[in-house]
C-alpha positions in Angstrom: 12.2 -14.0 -14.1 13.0 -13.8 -10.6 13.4 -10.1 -8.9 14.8 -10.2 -5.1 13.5 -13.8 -5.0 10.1 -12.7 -5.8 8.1 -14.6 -8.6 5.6 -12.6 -10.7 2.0 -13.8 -11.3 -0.7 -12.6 -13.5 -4.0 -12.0 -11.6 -7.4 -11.3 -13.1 -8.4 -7.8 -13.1 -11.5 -6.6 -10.4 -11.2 -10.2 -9.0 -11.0 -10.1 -5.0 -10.3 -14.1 -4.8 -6.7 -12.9 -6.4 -6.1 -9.6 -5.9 -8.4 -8.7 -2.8 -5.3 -7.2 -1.1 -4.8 -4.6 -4.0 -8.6 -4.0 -5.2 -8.6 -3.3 -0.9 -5.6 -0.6 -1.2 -7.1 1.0 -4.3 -10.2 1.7 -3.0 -8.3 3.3 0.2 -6.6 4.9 -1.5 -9.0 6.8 -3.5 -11.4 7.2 0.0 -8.7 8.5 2.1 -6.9 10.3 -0.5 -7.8 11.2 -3.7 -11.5 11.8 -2.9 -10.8 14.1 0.2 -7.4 16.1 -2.0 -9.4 16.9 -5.1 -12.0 18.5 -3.5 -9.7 20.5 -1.0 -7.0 21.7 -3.6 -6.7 22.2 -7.2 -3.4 20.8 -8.6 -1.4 22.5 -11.5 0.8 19.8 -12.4 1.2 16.4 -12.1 4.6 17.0 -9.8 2.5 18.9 -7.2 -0.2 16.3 -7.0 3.0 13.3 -6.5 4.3 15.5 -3.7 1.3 14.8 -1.8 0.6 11.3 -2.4 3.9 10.9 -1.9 3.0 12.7 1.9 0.2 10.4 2.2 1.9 7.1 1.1 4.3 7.6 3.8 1.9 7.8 6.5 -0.4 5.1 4.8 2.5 2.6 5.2 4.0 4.3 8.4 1.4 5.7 11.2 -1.8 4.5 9.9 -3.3 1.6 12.2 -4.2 -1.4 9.8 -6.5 -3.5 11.1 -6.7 -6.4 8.9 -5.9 -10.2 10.4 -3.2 -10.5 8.5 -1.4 -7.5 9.1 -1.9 -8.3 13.2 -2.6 -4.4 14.0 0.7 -3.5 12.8 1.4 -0.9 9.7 2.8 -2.6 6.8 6.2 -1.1 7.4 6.5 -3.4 10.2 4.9 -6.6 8.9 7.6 -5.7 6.1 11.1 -5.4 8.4 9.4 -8.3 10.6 9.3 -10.7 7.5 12.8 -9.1 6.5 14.5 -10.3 10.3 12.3 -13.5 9.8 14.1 -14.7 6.4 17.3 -13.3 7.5 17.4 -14.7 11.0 16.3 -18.3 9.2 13.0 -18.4 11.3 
């Protein structure tokens, strides 16, 4: 089924030839977030612990420099409304 266009595929799990982009963000994610928040604060609910990811999503996609060559040292909100004017302006 087709969602905005998009087509879903199945990749195989912990396989970098398919999913390198992913296993890349998850490992990120836990370095830059989860490693360095669970030893700083202690979280009493789930809702507290969102709050900040949430904080730290936001500056993941938003003011973190990428530097990956296909992201061309932009942040992925960029590469994102750049592809968006790209499909919209037929280029």
């Amino acid at each position: 089924m087709d969602l905005n266009d998009f087509k879903n595929s199945q990749t195989k799990v912990r396989q970098p030839q398919t999913n390198g982009f992913v296993e890349r963000f998850n490992r990120t994610m836990l370095d830059e977030f989860f490693r360095i928040k669970m030893r700083k604060k202690v979280y009493d609910t789930l809702e507290s612990l969102q709050v900040d990811f949430d904080l730290w999503l936001q500056f993941y996609n938003e003011q973190r420099p990428h530097l990956g060559y296909r992201i061309q040292g932009k942040k992925p909100l960029e590469r994102i409304l750049d592809f968006k004017n790209s499909v919209q302006n037929g280029s």
